[in-house]
N, CA, C and O of each residue as an XYZ file, in Angstrom:
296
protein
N      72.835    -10.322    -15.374
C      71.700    -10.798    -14.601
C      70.583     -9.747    -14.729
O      70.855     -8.585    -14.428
N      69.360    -10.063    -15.146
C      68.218     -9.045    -14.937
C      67.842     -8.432    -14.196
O      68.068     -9.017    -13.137
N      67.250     -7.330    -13.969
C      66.270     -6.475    -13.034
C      65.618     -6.529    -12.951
O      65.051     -6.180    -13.987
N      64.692     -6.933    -11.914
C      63.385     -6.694    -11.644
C      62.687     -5.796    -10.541
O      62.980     -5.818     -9.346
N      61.645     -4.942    -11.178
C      60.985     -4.458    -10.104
C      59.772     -4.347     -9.826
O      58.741     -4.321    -10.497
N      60.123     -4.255     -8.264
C      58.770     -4.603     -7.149
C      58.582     -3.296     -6.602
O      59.234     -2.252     -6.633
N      57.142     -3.776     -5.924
C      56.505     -2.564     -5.291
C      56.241     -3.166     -3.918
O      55.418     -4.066     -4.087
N      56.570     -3.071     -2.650
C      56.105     -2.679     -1.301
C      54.488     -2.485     -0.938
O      54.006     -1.367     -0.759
N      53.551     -3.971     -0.833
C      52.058     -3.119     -0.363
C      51.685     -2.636      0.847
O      50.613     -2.086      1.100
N      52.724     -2.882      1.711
C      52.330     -2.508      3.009
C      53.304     -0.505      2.820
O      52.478      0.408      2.825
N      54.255     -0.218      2.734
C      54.688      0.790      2.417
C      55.056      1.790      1.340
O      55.815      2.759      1.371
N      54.055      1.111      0.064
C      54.420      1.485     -1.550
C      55.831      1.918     -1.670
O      55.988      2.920     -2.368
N      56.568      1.553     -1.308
C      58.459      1.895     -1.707
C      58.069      1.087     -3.278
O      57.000      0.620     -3.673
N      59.522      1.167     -3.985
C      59.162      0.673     -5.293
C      60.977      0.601     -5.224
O      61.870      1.434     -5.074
N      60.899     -1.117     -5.456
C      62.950     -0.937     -5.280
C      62.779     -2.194     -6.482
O      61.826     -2.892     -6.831
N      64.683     -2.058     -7.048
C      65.280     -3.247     -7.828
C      65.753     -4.248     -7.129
O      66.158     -4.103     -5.976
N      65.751     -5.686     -7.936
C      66.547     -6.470     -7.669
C      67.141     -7.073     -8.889
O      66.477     -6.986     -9.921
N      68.475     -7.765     -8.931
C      69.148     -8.273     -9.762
C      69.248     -9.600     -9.275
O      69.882     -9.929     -8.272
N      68.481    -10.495    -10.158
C      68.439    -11.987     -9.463
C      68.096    -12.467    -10.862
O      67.802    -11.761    -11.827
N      68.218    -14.309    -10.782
C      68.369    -14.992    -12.263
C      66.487    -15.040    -12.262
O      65.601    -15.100    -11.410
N      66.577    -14.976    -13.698
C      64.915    -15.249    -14.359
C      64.926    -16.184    -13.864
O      63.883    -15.786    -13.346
N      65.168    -17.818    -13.155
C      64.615    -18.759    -12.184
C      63.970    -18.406    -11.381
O      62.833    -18.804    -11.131
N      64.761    -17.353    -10.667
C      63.712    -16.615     -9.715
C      62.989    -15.308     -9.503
O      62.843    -14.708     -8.438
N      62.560    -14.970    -10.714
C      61.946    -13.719    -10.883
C      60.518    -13.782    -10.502
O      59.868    -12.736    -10.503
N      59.880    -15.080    -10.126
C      58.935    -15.005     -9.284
C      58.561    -15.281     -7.808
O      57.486    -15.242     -7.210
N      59.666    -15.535     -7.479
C      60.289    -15.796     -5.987
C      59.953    -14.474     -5.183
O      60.347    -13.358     -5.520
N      59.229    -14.729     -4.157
C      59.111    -13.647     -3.023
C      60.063    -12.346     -2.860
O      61.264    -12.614     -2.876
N      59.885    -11.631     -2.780
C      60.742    -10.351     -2.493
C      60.507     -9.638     -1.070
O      59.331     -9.352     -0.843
N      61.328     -9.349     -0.202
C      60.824     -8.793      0.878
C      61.721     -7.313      0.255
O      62.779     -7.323     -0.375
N      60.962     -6.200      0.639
C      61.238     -4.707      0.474
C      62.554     -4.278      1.582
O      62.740     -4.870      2.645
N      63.246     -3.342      1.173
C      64.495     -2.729      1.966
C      63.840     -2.381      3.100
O      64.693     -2.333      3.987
N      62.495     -2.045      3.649
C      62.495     -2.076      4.523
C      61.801     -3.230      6.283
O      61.482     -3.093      7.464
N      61.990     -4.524      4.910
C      61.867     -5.471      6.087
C      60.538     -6.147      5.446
O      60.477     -7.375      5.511
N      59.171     -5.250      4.663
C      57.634     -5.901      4.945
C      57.890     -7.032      3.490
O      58.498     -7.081      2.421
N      57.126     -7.681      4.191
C      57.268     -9.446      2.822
C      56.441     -9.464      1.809
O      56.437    -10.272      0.881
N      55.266     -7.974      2.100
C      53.964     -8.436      1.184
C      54.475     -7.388     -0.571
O      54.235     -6.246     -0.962
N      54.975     -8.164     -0.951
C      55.449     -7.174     -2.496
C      54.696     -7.897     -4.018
O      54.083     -8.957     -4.147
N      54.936     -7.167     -4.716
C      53.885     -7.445     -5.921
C      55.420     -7.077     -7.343
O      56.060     -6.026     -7.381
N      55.550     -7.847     -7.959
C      56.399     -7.445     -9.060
C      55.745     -7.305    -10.150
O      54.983     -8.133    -10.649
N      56.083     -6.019    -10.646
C      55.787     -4.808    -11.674
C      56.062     -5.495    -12.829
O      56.933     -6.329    -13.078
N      55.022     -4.930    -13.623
C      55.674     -5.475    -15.128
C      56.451     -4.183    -15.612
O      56.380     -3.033    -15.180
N      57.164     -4.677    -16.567
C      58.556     -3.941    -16.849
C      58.236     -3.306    -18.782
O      58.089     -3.919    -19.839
N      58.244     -2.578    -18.601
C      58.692     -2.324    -20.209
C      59.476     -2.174    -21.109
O      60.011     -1.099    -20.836
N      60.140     -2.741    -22.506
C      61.671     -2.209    -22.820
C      61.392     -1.615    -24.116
O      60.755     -2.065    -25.068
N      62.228     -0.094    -23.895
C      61.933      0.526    -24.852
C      63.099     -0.011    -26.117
O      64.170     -0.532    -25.804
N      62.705      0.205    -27.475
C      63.686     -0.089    -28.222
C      63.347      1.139    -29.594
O      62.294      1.627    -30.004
N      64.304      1.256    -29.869
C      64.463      2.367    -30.909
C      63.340      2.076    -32.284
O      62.962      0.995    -32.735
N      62.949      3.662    -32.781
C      62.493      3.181    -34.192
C      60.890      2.730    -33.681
O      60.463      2.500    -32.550
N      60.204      2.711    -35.031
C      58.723      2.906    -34.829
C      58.252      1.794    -35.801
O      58.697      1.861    -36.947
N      57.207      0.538    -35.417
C      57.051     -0.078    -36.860
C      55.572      0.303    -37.215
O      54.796     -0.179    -38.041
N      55.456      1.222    -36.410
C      53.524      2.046    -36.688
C      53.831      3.182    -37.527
O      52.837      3.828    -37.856
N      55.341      3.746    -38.115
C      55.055      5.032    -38.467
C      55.708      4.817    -40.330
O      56.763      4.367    -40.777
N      54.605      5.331    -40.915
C      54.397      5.196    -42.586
C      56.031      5.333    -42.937
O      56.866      6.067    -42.408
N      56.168      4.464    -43.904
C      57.298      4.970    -44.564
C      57.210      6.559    -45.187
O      56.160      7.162    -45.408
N      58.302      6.967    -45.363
C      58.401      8.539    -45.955
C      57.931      8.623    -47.594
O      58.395      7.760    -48.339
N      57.312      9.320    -47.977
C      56.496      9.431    -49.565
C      57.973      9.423    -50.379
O      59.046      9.922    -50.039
N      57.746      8.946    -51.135
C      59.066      9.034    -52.309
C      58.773     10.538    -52.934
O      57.702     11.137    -53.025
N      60.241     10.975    -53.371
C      60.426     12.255    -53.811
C      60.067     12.553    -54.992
O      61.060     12.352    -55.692
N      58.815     13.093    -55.933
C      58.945     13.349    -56.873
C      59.415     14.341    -57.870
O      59.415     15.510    -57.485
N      59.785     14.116    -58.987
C      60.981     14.724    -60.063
C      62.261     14.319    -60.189
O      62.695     13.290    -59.670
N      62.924     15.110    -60.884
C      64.828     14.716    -60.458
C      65.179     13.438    -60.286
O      64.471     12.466    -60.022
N      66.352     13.521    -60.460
C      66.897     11.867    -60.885
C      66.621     11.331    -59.454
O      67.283     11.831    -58.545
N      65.755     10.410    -59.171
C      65.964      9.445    -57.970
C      66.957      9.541    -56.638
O      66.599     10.460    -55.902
N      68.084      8.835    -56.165
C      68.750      9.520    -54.835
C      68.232      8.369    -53.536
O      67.437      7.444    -53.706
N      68.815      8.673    -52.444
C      67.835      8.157    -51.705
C      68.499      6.825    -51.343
O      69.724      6.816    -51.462
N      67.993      5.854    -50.981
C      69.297      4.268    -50.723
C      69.715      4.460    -49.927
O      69.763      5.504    -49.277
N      70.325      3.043    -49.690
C      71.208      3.036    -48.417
C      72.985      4.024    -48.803
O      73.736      4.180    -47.840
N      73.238      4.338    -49.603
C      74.019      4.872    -49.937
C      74.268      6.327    -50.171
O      75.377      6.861    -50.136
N      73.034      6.964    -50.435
C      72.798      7.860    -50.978
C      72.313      8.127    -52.464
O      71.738      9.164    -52.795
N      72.560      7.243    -53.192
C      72.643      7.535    -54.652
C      72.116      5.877    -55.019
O      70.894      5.749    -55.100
N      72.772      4.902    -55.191
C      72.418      3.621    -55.612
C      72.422      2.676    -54.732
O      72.637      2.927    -53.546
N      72.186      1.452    -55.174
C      72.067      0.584    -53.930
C      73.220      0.186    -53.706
O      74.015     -0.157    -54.581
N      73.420      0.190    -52.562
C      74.659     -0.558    -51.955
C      74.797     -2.289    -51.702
O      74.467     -2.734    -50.602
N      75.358     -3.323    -52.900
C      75.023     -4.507    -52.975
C      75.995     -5.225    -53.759
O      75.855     -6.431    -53.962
């Protein structure tokens, strides 16, 4: 089940809940009782970069390199 989190405007607390994406826009009242909450957008980090250049190929010497080390693996 997902997480979502909210923020508290009457007391800025900032808490989770684990409830189905049906109701991930459903009211939240804060742990400490106030009803007025605002849900946060969330970010997910994931590994690896698709902004960063591939690496320059090596020049001289016999080639290398692959998923293998040496030739392709196929």
């Amino acid at each position: 089940m997902p997480r979502y989190e909210y923020r508290c405007r009457t007391c800025g607390d900032t808490f989770e809940l684990s409830r189905p994406m049906a109701e991930s826009s459903a009211p939240a009242d804060c742990p400490a009782g106030h009803d007025d909450t605002v849900k946060l957008l969330s970010t997910v980090a994931v590994g690896g970069s698709a902004a960063s250049p591939a690496p320059a190929p090596r020049s001289g010497g016999g080639g290398g390199g692959g998923c293998c080390g040496g030739g392709c693996c196929g």
